[in-house]
C-alpha positions in Angstrom: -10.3 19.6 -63.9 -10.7 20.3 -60.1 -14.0 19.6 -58.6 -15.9 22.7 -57.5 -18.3 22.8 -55.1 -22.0 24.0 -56.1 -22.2 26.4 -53.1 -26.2 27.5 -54.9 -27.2 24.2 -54.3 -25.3 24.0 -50.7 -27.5 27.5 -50.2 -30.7 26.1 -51.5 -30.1 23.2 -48.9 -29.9 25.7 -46.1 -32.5 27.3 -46.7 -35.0 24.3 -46.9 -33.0 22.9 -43.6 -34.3 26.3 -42.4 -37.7 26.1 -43.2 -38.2 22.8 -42.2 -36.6 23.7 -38.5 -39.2 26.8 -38.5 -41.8 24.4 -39.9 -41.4 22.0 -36.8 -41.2 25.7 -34.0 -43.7 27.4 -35.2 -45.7 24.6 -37.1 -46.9 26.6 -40.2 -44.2 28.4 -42.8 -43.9 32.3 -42.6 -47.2 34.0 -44.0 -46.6 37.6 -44.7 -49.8 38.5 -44.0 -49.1 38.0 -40.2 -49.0 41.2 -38.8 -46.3 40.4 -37.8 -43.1 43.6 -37.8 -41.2 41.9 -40.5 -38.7 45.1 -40.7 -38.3 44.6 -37.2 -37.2 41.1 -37.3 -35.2 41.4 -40.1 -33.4 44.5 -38.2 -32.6 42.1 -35.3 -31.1 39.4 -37.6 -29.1 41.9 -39.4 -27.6 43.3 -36.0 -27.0 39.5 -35.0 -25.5 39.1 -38.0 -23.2 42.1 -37.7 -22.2 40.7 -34.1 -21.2 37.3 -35.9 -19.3 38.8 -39.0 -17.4 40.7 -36.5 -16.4 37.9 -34.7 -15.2 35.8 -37.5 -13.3 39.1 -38.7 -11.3 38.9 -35.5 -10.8 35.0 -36.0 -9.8 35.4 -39.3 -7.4 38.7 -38.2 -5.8 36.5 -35.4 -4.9 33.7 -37.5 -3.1 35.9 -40.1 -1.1 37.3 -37.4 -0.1 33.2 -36.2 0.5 32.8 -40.2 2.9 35.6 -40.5 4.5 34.9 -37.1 5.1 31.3 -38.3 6.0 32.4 -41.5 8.8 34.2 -39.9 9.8 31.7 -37.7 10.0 29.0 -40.5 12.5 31.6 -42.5 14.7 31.6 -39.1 14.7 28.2 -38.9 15.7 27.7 -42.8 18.7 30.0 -42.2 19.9 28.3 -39.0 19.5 24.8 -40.6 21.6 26.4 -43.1 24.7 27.9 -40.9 24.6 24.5 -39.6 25.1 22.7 -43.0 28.2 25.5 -43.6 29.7 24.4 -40.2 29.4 21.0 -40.8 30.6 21.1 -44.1 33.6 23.3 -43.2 34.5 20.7 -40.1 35.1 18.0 -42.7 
């Protein structure tokens, strides 16, 4: 049986290593009674978070490309490694 990870608990970990880190800025936790423009913030996270996901969808877009590209290069390699076995079995 493989190990799996327990990626709620890895969650649930964040988000208390979260609060505490807003616990030690702001010194209280978030109190929704604040008037504070919750939609607002949420709305600048979201578009921060769009910004990031796009990056990582570039990452992830380039290193397919290098995969393929290697992948090709490794099937060239494989065929000259095997002329070269022909020719050296034919020369004996």
């Amino acid at each position: 049986m493989s190990s799996q990870r327990d990626l709620w608990a890895e969650l649930i970990a964040e988000m208390e290593a979260r609060r505490q880190k807003g616990l030690l800025t702001y010194g209280k936790p978030v109190n929704a009674e604040e008037s504070v423009d919750w939609l607002q913030h949420s709305i600048e996270e979201l578009l921060d978070f769009a910004i990031y996901a796009k990056a990582a969808k570039e990452v992830m877009e380039g290193l397919q490309t290098r995969i393929i590209e290697l992948e090709e290069k490794l099937v060239k390699v494989k065929e000259e490694n095997s002329k070269l076995r022909e020719l050296r079995w034919e020369s004996i």
